[in-house]
Rosetta silent file (secondary structure, phi, psi, omega in degrees, C-alpha in Angstrom):
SEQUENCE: XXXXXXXXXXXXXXXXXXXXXXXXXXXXXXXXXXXXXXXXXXXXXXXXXXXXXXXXXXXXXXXXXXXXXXXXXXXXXXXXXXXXXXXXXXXXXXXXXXXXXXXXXXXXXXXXXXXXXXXXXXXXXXXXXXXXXXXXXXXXXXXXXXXXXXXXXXX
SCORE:     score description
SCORE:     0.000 S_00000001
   1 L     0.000  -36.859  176.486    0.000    0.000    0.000 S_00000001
   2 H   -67.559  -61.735  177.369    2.957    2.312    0.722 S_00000001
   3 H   -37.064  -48.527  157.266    4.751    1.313   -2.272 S_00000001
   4 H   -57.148  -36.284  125.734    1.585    2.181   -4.190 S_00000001
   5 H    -9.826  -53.662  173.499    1.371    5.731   -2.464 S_00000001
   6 H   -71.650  -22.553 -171.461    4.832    6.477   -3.594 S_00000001
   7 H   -76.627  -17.851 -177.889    4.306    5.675   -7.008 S_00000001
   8 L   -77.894  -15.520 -168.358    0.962    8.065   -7.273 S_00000001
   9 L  -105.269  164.582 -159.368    2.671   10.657   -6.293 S_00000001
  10 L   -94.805  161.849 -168.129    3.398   13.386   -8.487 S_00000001
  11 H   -70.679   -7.042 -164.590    6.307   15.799   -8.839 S_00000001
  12 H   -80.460  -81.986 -173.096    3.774   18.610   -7.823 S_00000001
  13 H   -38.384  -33.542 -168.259    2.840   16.652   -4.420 S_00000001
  14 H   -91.268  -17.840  161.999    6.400   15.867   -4.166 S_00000001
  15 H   -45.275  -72.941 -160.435    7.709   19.565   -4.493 S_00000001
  16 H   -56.005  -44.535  144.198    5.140   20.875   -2.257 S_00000001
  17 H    -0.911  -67.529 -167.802    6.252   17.794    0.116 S_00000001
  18 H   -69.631  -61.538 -155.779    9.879   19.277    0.249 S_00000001
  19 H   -74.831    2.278  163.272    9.073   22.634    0.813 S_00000001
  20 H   -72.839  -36.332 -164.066    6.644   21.856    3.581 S_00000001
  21 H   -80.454  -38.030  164.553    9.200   19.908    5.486 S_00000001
  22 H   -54.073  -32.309 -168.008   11.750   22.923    5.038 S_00000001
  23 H  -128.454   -2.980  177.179    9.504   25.961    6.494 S_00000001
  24 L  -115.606   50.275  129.714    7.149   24.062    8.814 S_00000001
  25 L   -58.528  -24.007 -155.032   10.116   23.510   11.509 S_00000001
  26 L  -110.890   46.429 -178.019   10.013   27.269   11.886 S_00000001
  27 L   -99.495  -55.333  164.961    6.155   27.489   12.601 S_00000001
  28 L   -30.326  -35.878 -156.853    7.203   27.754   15.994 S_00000001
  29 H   -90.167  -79.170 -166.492    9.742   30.318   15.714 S_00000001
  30 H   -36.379   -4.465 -173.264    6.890   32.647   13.392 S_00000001
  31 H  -105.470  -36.558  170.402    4.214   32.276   16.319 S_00000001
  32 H   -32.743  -42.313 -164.085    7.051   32.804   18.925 S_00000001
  33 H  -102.847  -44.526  163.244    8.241   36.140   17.067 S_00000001
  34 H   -57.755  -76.954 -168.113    4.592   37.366   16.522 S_00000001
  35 H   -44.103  -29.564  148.887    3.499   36.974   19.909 S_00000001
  36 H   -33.663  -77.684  171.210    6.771   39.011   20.727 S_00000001
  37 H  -127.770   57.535  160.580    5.746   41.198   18.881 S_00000001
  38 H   -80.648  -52.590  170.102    2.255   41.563   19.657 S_00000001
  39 H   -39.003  -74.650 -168.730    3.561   42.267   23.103 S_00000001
  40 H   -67.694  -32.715  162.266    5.827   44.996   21.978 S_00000001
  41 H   -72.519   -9.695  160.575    3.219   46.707   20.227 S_00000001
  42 H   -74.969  -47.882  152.371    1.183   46.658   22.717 S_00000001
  43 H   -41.397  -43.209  178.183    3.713   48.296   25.097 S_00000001
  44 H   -69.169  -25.203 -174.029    4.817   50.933   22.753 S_00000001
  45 H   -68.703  -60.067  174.884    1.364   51.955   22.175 S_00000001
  46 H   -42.496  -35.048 -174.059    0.945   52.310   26.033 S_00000001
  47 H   -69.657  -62.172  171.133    4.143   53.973   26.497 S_00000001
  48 H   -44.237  -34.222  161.706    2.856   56.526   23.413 S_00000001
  49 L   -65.188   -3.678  132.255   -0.029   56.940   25.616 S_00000001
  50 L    95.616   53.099 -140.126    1.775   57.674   28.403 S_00000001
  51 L  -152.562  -12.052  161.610   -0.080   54.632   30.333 S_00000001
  52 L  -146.710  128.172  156.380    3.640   53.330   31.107 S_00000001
  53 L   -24.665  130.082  155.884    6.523   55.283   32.427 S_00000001
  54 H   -12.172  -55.420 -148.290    9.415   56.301   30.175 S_00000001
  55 H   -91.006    6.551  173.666   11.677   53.608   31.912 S_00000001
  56 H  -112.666   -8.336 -166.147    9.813   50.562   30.112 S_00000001
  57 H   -64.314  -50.679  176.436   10.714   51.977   26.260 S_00000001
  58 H   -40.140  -40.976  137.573   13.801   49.971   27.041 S_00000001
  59 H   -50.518  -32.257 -170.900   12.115   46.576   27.671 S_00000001
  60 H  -116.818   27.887  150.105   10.189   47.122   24.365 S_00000001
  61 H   -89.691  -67.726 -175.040   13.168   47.789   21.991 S_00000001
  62 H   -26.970  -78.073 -171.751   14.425   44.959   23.543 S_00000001
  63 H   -56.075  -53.007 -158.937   11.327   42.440   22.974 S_00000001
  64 H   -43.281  -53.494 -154.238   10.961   44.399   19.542 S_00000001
  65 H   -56.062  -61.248 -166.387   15.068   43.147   18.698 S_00000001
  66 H   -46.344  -67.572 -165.909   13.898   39.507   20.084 S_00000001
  67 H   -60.950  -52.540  176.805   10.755   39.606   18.104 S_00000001
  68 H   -45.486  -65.847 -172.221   12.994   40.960   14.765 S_00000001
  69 H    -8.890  -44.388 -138.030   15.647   38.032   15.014 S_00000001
  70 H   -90.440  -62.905  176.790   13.616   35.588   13.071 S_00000001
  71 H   -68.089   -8.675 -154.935   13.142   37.799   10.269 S_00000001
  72 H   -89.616  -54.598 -177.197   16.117   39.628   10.611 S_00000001
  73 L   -89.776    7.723 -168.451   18.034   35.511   10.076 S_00000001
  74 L   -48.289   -5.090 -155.190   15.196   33.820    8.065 S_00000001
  75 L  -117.870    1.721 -169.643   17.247   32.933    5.185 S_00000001
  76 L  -110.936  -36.882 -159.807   20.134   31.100    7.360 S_00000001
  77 H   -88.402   -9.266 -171.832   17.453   28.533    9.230 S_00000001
  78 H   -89.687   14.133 -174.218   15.526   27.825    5.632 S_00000001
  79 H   -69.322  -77.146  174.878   19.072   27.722    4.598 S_00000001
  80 H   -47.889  -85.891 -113.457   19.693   24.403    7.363 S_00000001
  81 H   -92.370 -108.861 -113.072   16.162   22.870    6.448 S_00000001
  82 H   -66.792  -24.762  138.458   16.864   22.855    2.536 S_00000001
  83 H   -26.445  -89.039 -170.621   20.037   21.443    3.397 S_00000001
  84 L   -54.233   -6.802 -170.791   19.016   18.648    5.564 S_00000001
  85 L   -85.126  -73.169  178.181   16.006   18.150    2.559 S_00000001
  86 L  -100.422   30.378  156.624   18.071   17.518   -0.154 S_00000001
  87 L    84.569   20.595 -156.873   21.186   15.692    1.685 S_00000001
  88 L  -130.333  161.643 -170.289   23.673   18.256    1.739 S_00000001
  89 L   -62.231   96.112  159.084   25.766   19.567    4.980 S_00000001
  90 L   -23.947  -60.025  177.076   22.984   21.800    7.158 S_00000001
  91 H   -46.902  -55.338 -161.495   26.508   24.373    8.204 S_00000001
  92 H   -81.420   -2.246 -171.198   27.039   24.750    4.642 S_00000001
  93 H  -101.591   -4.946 -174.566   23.380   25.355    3.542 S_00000001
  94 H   -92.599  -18.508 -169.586   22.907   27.858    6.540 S_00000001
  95 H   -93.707  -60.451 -177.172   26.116   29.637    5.261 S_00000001
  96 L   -98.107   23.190  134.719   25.001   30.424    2.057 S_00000001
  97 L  -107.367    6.475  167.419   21.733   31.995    3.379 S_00000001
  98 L  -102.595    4.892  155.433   23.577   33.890    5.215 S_00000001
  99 L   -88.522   17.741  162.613   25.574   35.082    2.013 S_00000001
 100 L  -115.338  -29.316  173.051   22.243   36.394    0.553 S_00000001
 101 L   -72.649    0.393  144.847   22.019   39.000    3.856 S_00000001
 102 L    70.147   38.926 -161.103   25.378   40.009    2.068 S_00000001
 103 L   -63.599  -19.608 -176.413   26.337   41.509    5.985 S_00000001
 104 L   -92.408    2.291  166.798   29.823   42.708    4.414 S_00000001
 105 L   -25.218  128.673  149.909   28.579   44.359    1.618 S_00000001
 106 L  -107.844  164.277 -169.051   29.726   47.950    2.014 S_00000001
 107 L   -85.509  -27.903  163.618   28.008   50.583    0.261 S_00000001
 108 L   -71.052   23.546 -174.572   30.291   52.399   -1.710 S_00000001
 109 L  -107.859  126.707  176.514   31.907   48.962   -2.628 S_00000001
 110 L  -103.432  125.826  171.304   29.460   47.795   -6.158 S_00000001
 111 L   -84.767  118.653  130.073   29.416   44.029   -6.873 S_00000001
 112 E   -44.683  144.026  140.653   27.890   43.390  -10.147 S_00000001
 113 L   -40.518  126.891  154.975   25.029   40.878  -10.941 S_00000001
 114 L   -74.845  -21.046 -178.781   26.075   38.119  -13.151 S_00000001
 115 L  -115.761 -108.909 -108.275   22.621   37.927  -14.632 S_00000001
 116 L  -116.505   25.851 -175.359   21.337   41.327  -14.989 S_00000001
 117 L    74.844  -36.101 -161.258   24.694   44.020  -14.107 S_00000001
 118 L   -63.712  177.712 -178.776   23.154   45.895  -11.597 S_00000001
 119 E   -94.205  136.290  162.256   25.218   45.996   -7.962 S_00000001
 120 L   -76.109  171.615 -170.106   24.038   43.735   -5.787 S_00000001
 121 L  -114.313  147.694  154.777   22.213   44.648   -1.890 S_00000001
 122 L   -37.540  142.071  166.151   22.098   43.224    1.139 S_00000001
 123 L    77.208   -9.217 -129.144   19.153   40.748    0.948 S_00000001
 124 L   -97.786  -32.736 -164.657   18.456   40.738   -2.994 S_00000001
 125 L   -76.277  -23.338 -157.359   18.339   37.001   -3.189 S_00000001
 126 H    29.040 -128.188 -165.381   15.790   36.198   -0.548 S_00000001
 127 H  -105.007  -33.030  176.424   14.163   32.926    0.528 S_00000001
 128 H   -71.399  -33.763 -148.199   13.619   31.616   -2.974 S_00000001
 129 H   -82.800  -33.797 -175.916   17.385   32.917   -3.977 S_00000001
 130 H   -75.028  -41.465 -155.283   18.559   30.659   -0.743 S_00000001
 131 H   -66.384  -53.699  171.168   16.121   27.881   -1.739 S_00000001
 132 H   -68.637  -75.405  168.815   17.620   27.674   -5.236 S_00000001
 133 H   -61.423  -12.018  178.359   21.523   27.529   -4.171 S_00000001
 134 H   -87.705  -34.683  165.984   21.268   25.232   -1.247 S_00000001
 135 H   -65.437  -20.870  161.081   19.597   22.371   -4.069 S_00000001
 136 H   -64.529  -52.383 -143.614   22.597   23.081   -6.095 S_00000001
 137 H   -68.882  -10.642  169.940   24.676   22.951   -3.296 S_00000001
 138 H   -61.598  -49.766 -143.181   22.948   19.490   -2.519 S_00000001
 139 H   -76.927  -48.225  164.031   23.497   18.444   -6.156 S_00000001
 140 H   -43.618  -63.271  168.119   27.381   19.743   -6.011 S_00000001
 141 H   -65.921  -56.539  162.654   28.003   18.323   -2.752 S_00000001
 142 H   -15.866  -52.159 -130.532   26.699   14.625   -4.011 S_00000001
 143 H   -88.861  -35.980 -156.915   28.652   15.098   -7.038 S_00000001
 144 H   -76.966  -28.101 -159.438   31.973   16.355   -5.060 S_00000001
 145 H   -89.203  -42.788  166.646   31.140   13.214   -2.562 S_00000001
 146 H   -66.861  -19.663 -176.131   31.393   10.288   -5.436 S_00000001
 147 H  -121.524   40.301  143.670   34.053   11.663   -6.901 S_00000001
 148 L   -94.449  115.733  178.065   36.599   12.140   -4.209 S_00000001
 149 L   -47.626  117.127 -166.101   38.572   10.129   -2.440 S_00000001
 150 H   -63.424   -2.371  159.220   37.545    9.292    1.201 S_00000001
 151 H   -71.808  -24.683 -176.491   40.597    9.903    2.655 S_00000001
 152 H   -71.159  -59.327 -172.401   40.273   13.577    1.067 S_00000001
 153 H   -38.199  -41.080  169.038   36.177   13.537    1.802 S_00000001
 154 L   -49.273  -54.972  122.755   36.587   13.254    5.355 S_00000001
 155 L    -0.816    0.000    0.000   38.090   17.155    5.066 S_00000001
């Protein structure tokens, strides 16, 4: 019955398959980071309203930062999960979402696009742009792992 089950399914079912198992690990971390910052807007609003002392706007940059985190790194944990999805080293798929937040980019320094010229930005690739290089980097890493020697592979 299983065997039959695998065979029905379709590349559609099996897409949608992958990318559920990639983004609903972090269904915690989104209700965790709303409810954050549900919190902090509700404090700042009080604070504009003068309904809390002065002395709390620090707690609610704080919980604001806390709530911001998630979104701030989103492209490094779907980074790990498309990694661990399509068999390739979780460090190294977490690494190159965090090479789409570009953090050393400086701004007078301009990087050209390889596909369209422009300079690239902090951020430009986003969650599909991460999504897209960690299955090469699956397909690369496989390729690098048959055809190396295992005393080198170990390295």
């Amino acid at each position: 019955a299983q065997h039959k089950a695998q065979l029905k399914q379709t590349w559609w079912r099996k897409a949608l398959g992958r990318i559920s198992a990639i983004f609903i690990p972090l269904i915690p971390a989104f209700i965790g980071a709303g409810l954050i910052s549900g919190v902090a807007g509700i404090l700042r609003n009080m604070l504009t309203a003068k309904m809390l002392p002065g002395s709390w706007n620090l707690g609610v940059t704080i919980l604001s930062m806390i709530a911001s985190a998630l979104f701030a790194y989103l492209n490094i944990y779907v980074g790990i999960n498309t990694a661990k999805e399509f068999g390739a080293t979780p460090a190294l798929g977490g690494i190159i979402g965090g090479v789409v937040l570009l953090p050393g980019i400086a701004a007078p320094v301009t990087i050209p696009n390889v596909l369209d010229g422009k300079p690239l930005a902090a951020g430009q690739g986003g969650i599909i742009g991460v999504l897209l290089a960690v299955w090469l980097l699956a397909y690369v890493e496989k390729w690098f792992h048959k055809h190396i020697p295992d005393s080198v592979d170990i390295i």
